[in-house]
N, C-alpha and C positions, 0 to 999 in steps of 0.2 A: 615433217612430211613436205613434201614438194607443194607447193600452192601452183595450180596451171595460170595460165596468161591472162586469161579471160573472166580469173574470180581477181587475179590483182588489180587489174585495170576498174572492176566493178568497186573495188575496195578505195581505188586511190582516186575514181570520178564518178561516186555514185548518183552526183546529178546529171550525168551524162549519161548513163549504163542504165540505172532502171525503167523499169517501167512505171510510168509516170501515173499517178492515183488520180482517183475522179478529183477536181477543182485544183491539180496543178497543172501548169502548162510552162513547157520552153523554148524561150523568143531567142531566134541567133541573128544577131547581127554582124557588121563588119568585122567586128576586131572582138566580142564576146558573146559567149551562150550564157542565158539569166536562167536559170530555173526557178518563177514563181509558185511558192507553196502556199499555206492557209493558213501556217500558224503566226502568232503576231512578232514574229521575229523581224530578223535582216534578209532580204533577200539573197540568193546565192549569183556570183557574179563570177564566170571562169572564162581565162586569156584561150582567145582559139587562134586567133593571128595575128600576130602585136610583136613588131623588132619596135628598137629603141627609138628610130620616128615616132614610133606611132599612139607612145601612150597620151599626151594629149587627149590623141581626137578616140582613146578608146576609153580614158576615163569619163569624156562628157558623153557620151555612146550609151557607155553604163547607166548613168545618170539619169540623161534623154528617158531611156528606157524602164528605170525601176518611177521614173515620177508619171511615165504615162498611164501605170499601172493603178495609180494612187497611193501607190507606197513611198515611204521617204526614207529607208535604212536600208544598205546594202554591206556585205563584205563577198570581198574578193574571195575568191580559194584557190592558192597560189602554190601549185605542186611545185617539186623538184626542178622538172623540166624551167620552169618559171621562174628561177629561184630571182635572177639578176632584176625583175620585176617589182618586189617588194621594195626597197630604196626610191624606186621610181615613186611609186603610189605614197610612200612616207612622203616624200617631195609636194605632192598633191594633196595635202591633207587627210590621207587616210592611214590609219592606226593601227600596229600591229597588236593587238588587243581582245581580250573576251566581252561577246556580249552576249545574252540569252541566245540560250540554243549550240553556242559555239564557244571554243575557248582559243586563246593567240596560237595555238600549236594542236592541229587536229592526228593524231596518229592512224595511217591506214593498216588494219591489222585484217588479216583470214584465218579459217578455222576450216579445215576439210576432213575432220575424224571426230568424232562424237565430243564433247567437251566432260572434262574431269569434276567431280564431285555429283552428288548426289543432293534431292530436293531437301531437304529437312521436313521433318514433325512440325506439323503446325503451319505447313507454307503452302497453299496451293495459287497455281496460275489458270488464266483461264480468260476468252477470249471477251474483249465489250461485244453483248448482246441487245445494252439497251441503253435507251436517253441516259437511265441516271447512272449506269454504268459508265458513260463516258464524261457526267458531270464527276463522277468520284474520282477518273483519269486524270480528269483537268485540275481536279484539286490536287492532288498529287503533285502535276507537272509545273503548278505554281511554286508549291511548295518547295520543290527539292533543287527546283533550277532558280531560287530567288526570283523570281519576274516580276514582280509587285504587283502593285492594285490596280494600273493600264490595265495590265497584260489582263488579270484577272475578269476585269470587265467586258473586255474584248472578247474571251472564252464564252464568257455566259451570253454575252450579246446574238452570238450567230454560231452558237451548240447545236439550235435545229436545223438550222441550212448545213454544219458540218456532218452533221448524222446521217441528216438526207444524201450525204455524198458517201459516208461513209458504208451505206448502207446500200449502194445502188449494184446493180449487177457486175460483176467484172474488176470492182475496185481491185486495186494491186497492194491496196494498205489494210493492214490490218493493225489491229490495238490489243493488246495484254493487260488484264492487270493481275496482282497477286495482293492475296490477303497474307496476313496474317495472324491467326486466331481468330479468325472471320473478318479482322477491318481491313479495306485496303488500305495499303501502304505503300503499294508499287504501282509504276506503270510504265511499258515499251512497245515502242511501235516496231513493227515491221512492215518492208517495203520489198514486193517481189521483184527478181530479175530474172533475166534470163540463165544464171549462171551460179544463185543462189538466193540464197536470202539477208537482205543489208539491215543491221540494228541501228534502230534512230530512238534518240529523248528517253533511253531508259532511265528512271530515278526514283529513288527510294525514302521516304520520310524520314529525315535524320534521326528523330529516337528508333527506329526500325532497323539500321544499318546495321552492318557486322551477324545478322541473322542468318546468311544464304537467300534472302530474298532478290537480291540481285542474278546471283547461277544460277537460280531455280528459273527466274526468266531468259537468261541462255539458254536454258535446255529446253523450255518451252516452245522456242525459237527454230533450236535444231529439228527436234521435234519435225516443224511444220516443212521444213526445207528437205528432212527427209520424204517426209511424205508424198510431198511435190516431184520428187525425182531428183531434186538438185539438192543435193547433201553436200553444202556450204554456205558458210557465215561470213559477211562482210561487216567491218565496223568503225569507223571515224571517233579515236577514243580520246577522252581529255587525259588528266595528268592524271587524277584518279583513278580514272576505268583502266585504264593501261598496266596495270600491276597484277588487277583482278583478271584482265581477259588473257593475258600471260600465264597467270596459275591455272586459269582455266583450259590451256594450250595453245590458245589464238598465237601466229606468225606474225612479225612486226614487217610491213612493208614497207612504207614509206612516210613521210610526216610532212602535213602542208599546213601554210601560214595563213592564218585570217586575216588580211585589212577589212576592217572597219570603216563604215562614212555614214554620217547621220546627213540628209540632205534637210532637213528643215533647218538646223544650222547655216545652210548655205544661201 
């Protein structure tokens, strides 16, 4: 099916396209727009005006900008358009590479027709309604994305300030999780836009996999986008999800490069 302009574009710059959740904000500078989020990742870091003078002064730009925040990790997300960019950034010390949250090759894919397969026996999704629903999230999100014992303590550290955000009127994010035979196992977030609904940080407990607990939160998803009026899926997929959101009928768009920079290294 035809994917329109306005869900590809949400697909291939969804930190640019959505609508931003309570506790993120995005800073645009000369030469990038940052989108800071809350989880203990890398910040997001995308070229808005940068020919080949100018990476210099838009790499310390970046920099400048993710360290005034207090944060010290960013990657690039280096569409298509950008391609001649990544070698630049290699040149500067940042890495074409996976780190939490992202992998070296993000695939932009859209779904605009209900997605194929059905929930299974045994599986239900269903919206975080409370603190420790989103403590079982976060245990999940440790889990299945490797993040280790930082990240882990960071989660539990500022869970009530995320809640309270999560929790305020208006937010644009919302969290899934799914059980399995009653334990969580899963969790995905969604993020509304104006043109659909974008999947972010879905993951599954590795002895859980291969269940449909993953589809069952695609359609969970659809679900909410239907309801909304805007019956579409956006999803930035790694090498893994990309096969599954395929069988599940997702459209392959385009594929953009993470560089990586750890600024306490520097």
């Amino acid at each position: 099916m035809e994917i329109p302009a306005d869900v590809r574009r949400q697909a291939l710059h969804p930190f640019q396209e959505l609508l931003l959740p309570v506790g993120w904000k995005r800073v645009e500078g000369a030469h990038v727009a940052i989108c800071f989020h809350t989880y203990p990742i890398a910040q997001v870091v995308e070229p808005t005006n940068i020919g080949p003078a100018d990476v210099d002064d838009a790499v310390a730009e970046a920099r400048e900008l993710v360290r005034a925040e207090g944060k010290d990790r960013l990657v690039w997300w280096v569409e298509p358009a950008y391609e001649w960019l990544g070698p630049e950034l290699e040149q500067r010390g940042l890495l074409n590479e996976e780190t939490p949250g992202f992998e070296a090759v993000e695939n932009a894919m859209a779904l605009v027709e209900p997605p194929a397969g059905n929930t299974p026996d045994g599986v239900t999704v269903g919206l975080v309604e409370t603190i420790d629903d989103l403590a079982a999230s976060d245990h999940v999100t440790v889990e299945a994305f490797g993040m280790g014992p930082e990240a882990a303590a960071e989660m539990d550290g500022d869970r009530v300030k995320r809640y309270a955000e999560y929790t305020t009127a208006g937010n644009s994010a919302l969290q899934f999780i799914a059980s399995l035979d009653g334990e969580v196992v899963g969790t995905a977030a969604a993020v509304i836009g104006n043109s659909g609904i974008n999947l972010f940080a879905a993951g599954v407990l590795p002895d859980a996999r291969g269940r449909g607990v993953y589809r069952a939160m695609i359609r969970a998803r659809w679900d909410l986008a239907v309801e909304r009026g805007t019956p579409a899926l956006t999803v930035q997929a790694g090498q893994m999800s990309r096969p599954v959101l395929e069988s599940a009928g997702f459209s392959f768009i385009a594929a953009a490069r993470m560089y990586v920079g750890d600024l306490a290294a520097l």
